[in-house]
C-alpha positions as a printed Julia matrix, in Angstrom:
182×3 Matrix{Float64}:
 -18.75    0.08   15.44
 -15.27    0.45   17.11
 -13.2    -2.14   19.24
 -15.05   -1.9    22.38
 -18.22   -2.15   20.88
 -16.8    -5.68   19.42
 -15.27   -6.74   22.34
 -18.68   -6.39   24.47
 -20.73   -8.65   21.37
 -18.39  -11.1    21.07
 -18.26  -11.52   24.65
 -22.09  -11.5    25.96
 -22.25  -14.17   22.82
 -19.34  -16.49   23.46
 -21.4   -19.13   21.88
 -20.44  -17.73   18.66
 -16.77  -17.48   19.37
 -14.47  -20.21   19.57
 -11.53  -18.76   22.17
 -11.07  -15.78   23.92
 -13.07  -12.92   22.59
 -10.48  -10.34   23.56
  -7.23  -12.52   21.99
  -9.32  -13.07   19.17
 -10.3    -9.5    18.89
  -6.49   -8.21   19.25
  -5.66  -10.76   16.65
  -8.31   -9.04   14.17
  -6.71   -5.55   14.38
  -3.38   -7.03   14.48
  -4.4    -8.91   10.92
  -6.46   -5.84    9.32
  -4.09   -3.19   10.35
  -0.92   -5.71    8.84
  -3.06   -6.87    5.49
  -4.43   -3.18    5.08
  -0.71   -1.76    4.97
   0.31   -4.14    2.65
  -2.5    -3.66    0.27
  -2.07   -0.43    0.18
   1.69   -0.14   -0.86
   0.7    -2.68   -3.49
  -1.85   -0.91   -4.91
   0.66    2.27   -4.72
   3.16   -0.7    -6.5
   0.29   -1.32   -9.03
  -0.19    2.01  -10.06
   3.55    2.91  -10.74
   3.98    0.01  -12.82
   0.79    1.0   -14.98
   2.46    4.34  -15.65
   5.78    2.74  -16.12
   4.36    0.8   -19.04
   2.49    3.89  -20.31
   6.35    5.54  -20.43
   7.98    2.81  -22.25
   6.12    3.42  -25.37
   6.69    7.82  -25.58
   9.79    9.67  -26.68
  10.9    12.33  -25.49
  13.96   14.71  -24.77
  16.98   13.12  -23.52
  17.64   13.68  -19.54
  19.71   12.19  -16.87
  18.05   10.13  -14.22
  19.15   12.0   -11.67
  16.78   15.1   -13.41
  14.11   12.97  -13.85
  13.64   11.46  -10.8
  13.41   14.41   -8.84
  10.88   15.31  -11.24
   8.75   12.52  -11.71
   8.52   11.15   -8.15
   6.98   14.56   -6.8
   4.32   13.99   -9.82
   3.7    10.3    -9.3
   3.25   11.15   -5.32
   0.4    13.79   -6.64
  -1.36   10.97   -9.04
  -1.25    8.54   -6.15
  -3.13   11.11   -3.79
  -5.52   11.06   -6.01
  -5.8     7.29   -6.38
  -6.22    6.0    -2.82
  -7.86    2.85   -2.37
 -10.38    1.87   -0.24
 -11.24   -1.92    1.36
 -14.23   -2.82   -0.04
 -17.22   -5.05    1.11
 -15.86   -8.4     0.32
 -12.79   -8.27    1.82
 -12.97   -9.24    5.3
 -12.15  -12.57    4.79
  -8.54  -11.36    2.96
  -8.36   -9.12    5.65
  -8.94  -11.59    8.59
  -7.23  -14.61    7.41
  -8.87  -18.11    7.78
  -7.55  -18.97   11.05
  -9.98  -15.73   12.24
 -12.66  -16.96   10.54
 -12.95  -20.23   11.84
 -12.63  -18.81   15.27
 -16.32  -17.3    14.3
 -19.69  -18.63   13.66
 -21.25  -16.68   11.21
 -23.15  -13.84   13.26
 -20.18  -13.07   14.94
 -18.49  -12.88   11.91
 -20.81  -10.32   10.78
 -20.32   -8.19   13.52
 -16.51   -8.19   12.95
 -16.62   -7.51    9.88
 -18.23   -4.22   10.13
 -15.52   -3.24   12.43
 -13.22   -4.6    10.1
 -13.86   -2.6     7.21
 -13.62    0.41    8.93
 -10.57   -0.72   10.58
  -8.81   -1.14    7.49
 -10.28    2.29    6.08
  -8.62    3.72    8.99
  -5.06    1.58    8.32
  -5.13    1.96    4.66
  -5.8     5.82    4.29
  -3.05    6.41    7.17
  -0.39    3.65    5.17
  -1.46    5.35    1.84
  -0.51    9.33    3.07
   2.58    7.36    4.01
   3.51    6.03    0.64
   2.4     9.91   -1.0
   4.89   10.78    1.2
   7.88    8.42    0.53
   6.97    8.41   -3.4
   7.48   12.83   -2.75
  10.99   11.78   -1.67
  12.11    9.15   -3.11
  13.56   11.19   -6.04
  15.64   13.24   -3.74
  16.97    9.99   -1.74
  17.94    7.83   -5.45
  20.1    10.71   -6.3
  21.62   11.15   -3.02
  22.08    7.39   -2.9
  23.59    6.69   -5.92
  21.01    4.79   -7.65
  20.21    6.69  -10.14
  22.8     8.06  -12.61
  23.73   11.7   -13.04
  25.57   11.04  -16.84
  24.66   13.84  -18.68
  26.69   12.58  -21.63
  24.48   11.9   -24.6
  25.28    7.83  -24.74
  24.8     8.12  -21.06
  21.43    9.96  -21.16
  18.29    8.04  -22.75
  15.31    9.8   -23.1
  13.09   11.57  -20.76
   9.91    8.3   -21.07
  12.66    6.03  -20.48
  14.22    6.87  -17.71
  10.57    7.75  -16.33
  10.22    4.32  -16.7
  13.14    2.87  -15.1
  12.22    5.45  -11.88
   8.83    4.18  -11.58
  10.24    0.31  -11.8
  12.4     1.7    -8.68
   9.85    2.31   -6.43
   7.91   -0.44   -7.33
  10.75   -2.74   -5.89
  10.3     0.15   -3.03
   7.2    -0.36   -2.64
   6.76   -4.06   -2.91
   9.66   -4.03   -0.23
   7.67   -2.11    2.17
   4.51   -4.45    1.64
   6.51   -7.56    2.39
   9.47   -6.21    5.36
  11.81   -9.17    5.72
């Protein structure tokens, strides 16, 4: 079911719609396409912190930052391509928002919310090539921004897991920024 296909229910059964079906239509993809974006960088946020914890517990050889996170953000943007969520059945109503949902009676609701899961499909897979993408990057940009430190001196220098582990807490905060834009 796509947009139009929506549009044309909710309007021949404006009984089961409390406004206008074509606001409250806009205002679905507006919320799915937002919440879908969002999930998806936090699941991306999720996942980094899991391996983050995994890396706080290994040893390994000692490395500069800098080295390792041009190294481990290429890797992490391969794990999360092969880690992409999906909305599942069940979600429409996190998707929507209650203010939606009251705006439907409950067959309308059901016809949204095929078109919503799909919708957000659609939102999350596009928002999820786009965090494989920054994550590929993001090594590259902390070095060139400073963030990361290029000490090769051996106090300077933990080891390898470690400063794995501080990268991946890095783009977390990334990604939780780019879930919640001020």
């Amino acid at each position: 079911m796509d947009r139009s296909e929506v549009l044309q229910w909710l309007e021949s059964h404006a009984g089961d719609v409390h406004g206008d079906p074509r606001e409250i239509v806009e205002r679905c993809e507006e919320e799915v396409r937002r919440h879908a974006a969002e999930d998806a960088w936090l699941a991306a946020k999720r996942y980094v912190l899991q391996r983050m914890h995994q890396w706080e517990h290994e040893w390994g050889f000692h490395a500069t930052e800098a080295h390792v996170a041009r190294e481990i953000c290429p890797k992490l943007a391969g794990e999360l391509r092969r880690h992409e969520p999906h909305p599942q059945p069940g979600d429409e109503e996190h998707l929507l928002g209650q203010d939606l949902l009251d705006a439907l009676e409950p067959t309308a609701r059901a016809k949204v919310f095929e078109w919503v899961l799909e919708l957000a499909d659609q939102e999350e897979h596009r928002t999820w090539e786009d965090v494989v993408r920054f994550t590929r990057g993001e090594g590259r940009a902390l070095v060139r921004e400073g963030r990361v430190s290029s000490d090769s001196s051996w106090e300077g220098s933990e080891n390898y897991a470690a400063k794995a582990a501080h990268v991946a807490q890095l783009l977390a905060e990334e990604f939780e920024q780019h879930a919640h834009p001020r």
